[in-house]
PLY file of the C-alpha trace (Angstrom):
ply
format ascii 1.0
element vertex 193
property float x
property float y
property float z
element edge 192
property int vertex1
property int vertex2
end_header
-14.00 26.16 -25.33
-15.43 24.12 -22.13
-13.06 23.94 -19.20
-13.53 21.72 -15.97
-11.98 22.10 -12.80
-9.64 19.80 -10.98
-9.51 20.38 -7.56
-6.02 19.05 -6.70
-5.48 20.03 -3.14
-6.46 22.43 -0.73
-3.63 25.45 -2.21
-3.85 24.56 -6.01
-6.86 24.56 -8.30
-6.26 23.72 -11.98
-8.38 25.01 -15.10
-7.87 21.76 -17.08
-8.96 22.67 -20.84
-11.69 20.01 -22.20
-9.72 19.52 -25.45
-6.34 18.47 -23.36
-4.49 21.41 -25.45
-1.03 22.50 -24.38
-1.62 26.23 -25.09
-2.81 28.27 -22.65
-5.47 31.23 -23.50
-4.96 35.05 -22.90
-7.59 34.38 -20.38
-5.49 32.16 -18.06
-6.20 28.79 -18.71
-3.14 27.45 -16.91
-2.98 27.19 -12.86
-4.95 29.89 -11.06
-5.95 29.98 -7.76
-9.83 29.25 -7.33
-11.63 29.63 -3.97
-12.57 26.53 -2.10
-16.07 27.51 -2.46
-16.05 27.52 -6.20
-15.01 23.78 -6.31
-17.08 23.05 -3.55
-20.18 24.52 -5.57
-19.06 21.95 -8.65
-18.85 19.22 -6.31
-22.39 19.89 -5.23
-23.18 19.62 -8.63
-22.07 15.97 -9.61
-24.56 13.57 -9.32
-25.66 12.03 -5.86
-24.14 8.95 -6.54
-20.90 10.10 -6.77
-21.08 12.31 -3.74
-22.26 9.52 -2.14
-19.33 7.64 -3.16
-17.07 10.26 -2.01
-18.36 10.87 1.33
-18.55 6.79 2.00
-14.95 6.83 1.09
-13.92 10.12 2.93
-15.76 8.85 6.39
-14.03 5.58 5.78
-11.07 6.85 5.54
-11.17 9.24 8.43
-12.47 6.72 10.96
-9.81 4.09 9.57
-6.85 3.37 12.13
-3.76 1.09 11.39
-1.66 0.21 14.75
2.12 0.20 14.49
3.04 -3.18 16.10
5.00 -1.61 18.96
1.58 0.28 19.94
-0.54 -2.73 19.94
2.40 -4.63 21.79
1.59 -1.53 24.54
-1.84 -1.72 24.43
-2.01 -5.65 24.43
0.60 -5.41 27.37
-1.23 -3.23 29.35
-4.61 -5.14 28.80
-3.04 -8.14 30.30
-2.76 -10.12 27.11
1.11 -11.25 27.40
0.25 -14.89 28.59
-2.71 -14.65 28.67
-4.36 -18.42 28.80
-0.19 -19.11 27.97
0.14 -17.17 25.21
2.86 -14.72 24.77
3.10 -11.21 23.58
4.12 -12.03 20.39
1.05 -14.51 19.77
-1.25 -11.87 19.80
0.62 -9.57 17.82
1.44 -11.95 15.26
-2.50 -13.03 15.33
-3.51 -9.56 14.63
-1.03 -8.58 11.89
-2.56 -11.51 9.97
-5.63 -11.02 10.98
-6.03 -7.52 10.09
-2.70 -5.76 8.83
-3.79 -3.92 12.98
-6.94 -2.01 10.90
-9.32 -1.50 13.18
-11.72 -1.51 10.80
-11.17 -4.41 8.72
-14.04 -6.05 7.89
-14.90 -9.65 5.61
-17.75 -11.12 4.46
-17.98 -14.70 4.95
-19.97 -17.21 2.36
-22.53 -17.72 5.21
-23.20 -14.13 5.03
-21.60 -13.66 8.82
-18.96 -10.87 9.17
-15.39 -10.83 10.71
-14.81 -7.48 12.41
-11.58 -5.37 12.92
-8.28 -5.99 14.57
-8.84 -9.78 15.54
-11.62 -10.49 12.87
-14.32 -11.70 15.30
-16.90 -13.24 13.88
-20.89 -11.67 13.98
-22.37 -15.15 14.02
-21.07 -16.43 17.16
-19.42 -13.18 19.05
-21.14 -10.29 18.49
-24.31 -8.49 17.14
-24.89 -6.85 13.94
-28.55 -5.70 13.49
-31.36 -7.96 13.87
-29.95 -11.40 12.76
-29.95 -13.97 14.96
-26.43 -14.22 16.05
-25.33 -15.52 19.23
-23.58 -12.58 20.71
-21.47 -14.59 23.21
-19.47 -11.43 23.65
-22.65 -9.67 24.43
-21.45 -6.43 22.33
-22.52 -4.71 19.05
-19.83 -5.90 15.86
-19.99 -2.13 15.34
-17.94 -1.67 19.12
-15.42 -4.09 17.17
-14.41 -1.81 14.56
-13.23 1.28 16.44
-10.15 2.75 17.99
-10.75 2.12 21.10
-9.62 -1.52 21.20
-10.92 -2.45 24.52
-14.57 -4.51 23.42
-12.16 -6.08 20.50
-9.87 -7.24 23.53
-12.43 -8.44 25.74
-14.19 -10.30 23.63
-10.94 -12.15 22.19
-10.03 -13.07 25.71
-13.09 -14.75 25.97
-12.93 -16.22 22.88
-9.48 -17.64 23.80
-11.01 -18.65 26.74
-13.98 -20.40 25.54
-12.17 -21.97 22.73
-9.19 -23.27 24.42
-6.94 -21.18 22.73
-5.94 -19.52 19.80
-6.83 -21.91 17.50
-10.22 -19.71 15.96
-7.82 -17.65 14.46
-6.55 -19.36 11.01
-4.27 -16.64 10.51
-2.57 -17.63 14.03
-2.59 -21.01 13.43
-0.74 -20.44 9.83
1.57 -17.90 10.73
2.27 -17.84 14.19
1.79 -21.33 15.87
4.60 -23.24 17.43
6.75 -20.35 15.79
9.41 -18.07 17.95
7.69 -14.95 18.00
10.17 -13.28 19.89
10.97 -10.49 17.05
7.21 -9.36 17.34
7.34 -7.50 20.53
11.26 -6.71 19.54
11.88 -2.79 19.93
8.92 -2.13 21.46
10.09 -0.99 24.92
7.59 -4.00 26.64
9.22 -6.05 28.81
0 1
1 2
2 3
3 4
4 5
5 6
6 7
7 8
8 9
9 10
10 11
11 12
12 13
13 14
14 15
15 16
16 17
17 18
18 19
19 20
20 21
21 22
22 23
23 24
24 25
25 26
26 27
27 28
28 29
29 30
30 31
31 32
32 33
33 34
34 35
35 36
36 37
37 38
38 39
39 40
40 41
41 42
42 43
43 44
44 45
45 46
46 47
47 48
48 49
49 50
50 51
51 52
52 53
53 54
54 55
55 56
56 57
57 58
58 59
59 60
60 61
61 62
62 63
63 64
64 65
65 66
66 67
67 68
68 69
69 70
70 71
71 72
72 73
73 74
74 75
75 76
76 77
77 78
78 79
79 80
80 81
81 82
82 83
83 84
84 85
85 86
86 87
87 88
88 89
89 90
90 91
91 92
92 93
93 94
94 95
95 96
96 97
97 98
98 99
99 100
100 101
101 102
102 103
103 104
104 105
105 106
106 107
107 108
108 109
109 110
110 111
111 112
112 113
113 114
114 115
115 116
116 117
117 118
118 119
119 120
120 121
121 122
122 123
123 124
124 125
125 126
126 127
127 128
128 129
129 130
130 131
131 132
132 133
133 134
134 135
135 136
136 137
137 138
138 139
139 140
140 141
141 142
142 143
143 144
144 145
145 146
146 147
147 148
148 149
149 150
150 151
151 152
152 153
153 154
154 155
155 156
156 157
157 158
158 159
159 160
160 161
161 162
162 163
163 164
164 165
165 166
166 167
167 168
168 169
169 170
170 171
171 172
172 173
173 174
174 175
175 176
176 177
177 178
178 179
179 180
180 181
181 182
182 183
183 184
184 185
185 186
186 187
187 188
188 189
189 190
190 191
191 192
């Protein structure tokens, strides 16, 4: 009878019988412990689209950050952000939990085929650059820098856009959510001052 693996986790392999049968054969069709390199070889073996698949999603999910809002109320603090152009604290944590749920590497496609990119959702037609299109780049920075950890381009470049646009209002998620609001609780607990 033909058996496939499961590879459930890194300390249990299961023999999974094809026919979904409850009994167990003298040869130990139940839960056995495989090597890593045996399901490794049948993973080898699926087709390349599916290992494609599974890497995009396993790099994805590696390089994937969501911020706690008392770290981003640090980081924004420390970047200079609380009242910033006379917004508080709480403005641009508010802005970026509805922004991005603080993902670094949230990402939407627009209908005009432009791109919004990571915690504040900038977009690639105006702020940044994404390949060869002819965007704007008024942050002069790659959408790619957008999309990491290291929030410091992302911060930058929303400065300026706060700066350029006379406020927060480019963000609709701010200006649903957040405007004219007290936003007090946002930086509550978060040992800023």
């Amino acid at each position: 009878q033909d058996a496939h693996l499961s590879c459930q986790s890194p300390t249990k392999w299961n023999r999974v019988s094809s026919a979904d049968s409850p009994e167990k054969s003298a040869s130990g069709a139940g839960t056995g412990n495989l090597p890593f390199q045996f399901c490794l070889q049948q993973a080898l073996r699926m087709k390349a689209a599916g290992i494609l698949t599974l890497i995009g999603c396993l790099v994805t999910g590696a390089e994937s950050k969501i911020y706690t809002r008392c770290k981003l109320a640090k980081i924004f603090s420390r970047a200079g952000l609380d009242n910033y152009w006379g917004f508080s604290l709480g403005n641009w944590i508010c802005m970026a939990y509805y922004e991005s749920g603080y993902n670094t590497t949230a990402q939407r496609v627009l209908d005009d085929g432009s791109i919004d990119y990571g915690i504040f959702q900038i977009n690639s037609f105006t702020w940044c650059r994404h390949g060869k299109l002819q965007e704007n780049n008024h942050c002069h920075v790659a959408c790619s820098a957008l999309i990491t950890d290291d929030l410091t381009d992302a911060i930058i470049c929303a400065r300026k856009i706060v700066k350029e646009t006379q406020g927060m209002n480019y963000w609709q998620g701010w200006k649903k959510h957040c405007e004219g609001r007290d936003l007090s609780d946002w930086k509550k607990g978060c040992e800023v001052s």
